[in-house]
C-alpha positions as CSV (number, residue, x, y, z in Angstrom):
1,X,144.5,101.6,50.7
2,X,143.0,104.5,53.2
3,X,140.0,102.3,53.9
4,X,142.5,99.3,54.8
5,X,144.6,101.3,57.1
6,X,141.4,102.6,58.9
7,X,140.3,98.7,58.7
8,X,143.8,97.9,60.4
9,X,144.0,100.5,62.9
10,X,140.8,99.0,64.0
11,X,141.9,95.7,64.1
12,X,138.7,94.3,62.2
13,X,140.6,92.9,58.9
14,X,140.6,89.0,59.0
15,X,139.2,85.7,57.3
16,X,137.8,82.6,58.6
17,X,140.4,79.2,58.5
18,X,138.4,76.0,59.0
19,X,142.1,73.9,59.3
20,X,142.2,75.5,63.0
21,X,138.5,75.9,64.9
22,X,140.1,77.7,67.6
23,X,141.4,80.8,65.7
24,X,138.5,83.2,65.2
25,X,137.8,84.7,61.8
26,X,137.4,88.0,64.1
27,X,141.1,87.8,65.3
28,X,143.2,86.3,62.6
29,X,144.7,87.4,58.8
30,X,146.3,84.9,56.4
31,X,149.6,85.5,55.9
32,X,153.0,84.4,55.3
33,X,156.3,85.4,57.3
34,X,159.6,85.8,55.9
35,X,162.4,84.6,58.2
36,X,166.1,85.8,58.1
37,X,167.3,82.4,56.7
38,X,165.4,83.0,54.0
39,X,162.0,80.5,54.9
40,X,158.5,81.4,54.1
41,X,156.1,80.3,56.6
42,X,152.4,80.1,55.9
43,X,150.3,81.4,59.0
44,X,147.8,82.9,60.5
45,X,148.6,86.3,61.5
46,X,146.6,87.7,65.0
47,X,145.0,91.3,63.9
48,X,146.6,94.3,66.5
49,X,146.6,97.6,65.7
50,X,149.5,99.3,63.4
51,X,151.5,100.3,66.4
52,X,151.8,97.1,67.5
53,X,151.9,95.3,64.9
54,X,155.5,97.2,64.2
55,X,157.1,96.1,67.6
56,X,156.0,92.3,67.3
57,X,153.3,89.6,65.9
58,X,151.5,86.7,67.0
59,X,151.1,84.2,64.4
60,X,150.1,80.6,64.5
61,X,152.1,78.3,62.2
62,X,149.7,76.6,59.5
63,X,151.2,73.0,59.4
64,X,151.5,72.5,62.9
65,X,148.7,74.7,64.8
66,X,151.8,75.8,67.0
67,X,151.5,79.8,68.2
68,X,154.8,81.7,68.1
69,X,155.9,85.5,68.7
70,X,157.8,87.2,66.5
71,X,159.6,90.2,66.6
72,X,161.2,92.2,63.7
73,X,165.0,91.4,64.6
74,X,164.3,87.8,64.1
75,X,162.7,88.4,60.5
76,X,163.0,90.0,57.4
77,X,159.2,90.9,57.3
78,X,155.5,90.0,56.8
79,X,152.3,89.8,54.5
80,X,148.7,90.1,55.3
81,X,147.3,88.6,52.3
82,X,143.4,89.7,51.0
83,X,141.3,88.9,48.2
84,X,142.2,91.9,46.1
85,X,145.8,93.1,47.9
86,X,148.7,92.4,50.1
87,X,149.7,94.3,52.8
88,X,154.1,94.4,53.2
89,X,155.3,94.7,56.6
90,X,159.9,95.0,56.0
91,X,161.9,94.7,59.1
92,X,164.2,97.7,59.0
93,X,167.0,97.7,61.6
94,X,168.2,101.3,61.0
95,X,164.7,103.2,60.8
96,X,165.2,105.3,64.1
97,X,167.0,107.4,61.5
98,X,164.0,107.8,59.3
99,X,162.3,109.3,63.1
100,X,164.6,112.0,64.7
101,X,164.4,110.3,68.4
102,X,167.1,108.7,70.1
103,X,164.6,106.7,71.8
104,X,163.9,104.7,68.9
105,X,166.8,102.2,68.8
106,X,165.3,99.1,67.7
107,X,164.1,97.0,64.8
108,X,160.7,97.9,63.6
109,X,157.9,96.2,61.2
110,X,157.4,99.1,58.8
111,X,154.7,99.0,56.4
112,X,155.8,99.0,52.8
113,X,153.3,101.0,50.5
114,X,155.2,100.7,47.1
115,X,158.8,100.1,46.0
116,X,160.3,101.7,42.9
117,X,162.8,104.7,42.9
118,X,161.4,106.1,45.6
119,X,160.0,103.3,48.2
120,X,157.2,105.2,50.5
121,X,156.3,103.4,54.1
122,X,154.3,104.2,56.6
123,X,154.6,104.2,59.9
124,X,152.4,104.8,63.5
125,X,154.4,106.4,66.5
126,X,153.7,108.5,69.9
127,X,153.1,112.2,69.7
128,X,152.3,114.1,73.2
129,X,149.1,116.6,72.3
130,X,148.2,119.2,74.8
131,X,144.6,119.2,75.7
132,X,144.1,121.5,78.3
133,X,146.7,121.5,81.0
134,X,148.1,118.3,80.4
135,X,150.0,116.7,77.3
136,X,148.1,113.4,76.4
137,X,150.0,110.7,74.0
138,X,148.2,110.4,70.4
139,X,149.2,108.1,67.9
140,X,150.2,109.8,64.8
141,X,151.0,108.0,61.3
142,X,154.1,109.6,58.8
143,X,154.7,108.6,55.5
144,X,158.3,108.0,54.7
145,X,159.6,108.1,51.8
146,X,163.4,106.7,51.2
147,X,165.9,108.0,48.7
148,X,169.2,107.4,48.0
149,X,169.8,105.8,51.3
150,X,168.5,109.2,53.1
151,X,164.6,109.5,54.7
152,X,162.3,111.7,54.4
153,X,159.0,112.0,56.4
154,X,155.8,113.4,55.8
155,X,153.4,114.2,57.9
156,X,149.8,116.1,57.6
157,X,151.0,119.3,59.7
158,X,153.9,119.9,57.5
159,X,152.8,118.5,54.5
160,X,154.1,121.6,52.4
161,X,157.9,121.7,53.8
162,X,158.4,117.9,53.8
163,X,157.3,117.3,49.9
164,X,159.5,120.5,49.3
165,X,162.3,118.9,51.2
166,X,161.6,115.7,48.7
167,X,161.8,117.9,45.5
168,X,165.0,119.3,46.5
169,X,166.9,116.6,46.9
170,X,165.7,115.3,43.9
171,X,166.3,118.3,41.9
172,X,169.6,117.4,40.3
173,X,168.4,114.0,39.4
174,X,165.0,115.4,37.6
175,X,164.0,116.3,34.1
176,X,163.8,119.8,34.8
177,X,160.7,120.8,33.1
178,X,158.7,118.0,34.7
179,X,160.5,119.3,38.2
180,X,159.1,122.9,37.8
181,X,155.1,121.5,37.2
182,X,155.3,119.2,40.2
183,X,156.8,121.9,42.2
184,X,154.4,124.3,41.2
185,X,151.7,121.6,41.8
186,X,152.8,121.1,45.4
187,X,152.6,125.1,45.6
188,X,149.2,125.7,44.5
189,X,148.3,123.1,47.5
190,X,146.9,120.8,44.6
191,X,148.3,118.2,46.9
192,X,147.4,117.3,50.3
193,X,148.3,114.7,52.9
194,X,146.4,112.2,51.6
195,X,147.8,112.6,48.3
196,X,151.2,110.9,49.4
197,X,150.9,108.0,47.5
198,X,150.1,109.7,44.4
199,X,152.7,112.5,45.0
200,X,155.5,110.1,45.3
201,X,154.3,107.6,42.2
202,X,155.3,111.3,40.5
203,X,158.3,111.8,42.0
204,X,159.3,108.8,40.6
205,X,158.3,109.5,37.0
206,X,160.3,112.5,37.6
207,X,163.6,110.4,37.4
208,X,165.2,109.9,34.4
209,X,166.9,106.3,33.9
């Protein structure tokens, strides 16, 4: 999943379609889109990186060759589709919650990791980094993890108080022995970061039915 994000960010994933000759194999993804009357669409999805890929996509329709541009208010979502996975992409209309900035008031493409108890996402924004005396934009990608209707993000600089944050609110819903070892695990900095995935797969064994 790592290696695919990389892959994405890069804007390298894609396969070769010998119905169209004039989409490259270096440009394009098979997918499907799901619209908000409930159609599937078959396409070919063009390859952007993450951050773009959240705001809007280029596809081009697999029965007709026709190229459209879709943007997440006008869809419930998206799937890159590979040999050995699928890639989710959910239009959520109220996820400037999820990112503390009253900036962000719009419908995004977020990309789904996992559903269950706990459904994780993850998700590319702006940060401003100072290098020397200026402050540069960098891209920086959050986890988000969604719980009981509330978001919660985590990000590598505050790994620690963010997973903590996610324990506590789960605390009351917990089997309490099982809540004490992953606490203690996240802690002892057993788990970093990139552990995310796995972290959260345990917070959701940590539920009781």
């Amino acid at each position: 999943m790592k290696m695919r994000l990389l892959l994405l960010f890069m804007g390298m994933i894609s396969v070769y379609s010998n119905a169209f000759p004039n989409i490259s194999k270096d440009e394009y993804a098979i997918g499907k889109v799901f619209l908000v009357n409930n159609d599937t669409l078959s396409v070919y999805i063009k390859i952007d990186r993450l951050i773009n890929l959240q705001n809007s996509i280029m596809y081009v329709d697999t029965t007709t060759g026709k190229e459209y541009i879709l943007k997440p208010e006008k869809a419930k979502g998206f799937c890159l589709i590979y040999p050995d996975d699928t890639m989710y992409f959910e239009s959520i209309p109220d996820f400037q919650r999820a990112l503390f900035h009253a900036k962000y008031k719009k419908v995004f493409f977020v990309h789904c990791l996992q559903k269950g108890k706990i459904p994780l996402y993850y998700f590319v924004d702006i940060k401003l980094v100072k290098e020397g005396l200026d402050m540069v934009p960098t891209e920086r990608g959050r986890y988000f993890a969604l719980f009981r209707d509330e978001w919660f993000p985590v990000s590598k600089e505050s790994y620690w108080t963010d997973s903590r944050k996610i324990l506590s609110a789960l605390k009351s819903f917990a089997v309490p022995k099982e809540w004490k070892d992953l606490v203690l695990k996240v802690d002892s900095s057993q788990l970093k970061f990139e552990d995310t995935i796995e972290f959260i797969n345990l917070c959701n064994n940590l539920l009781s039915e």
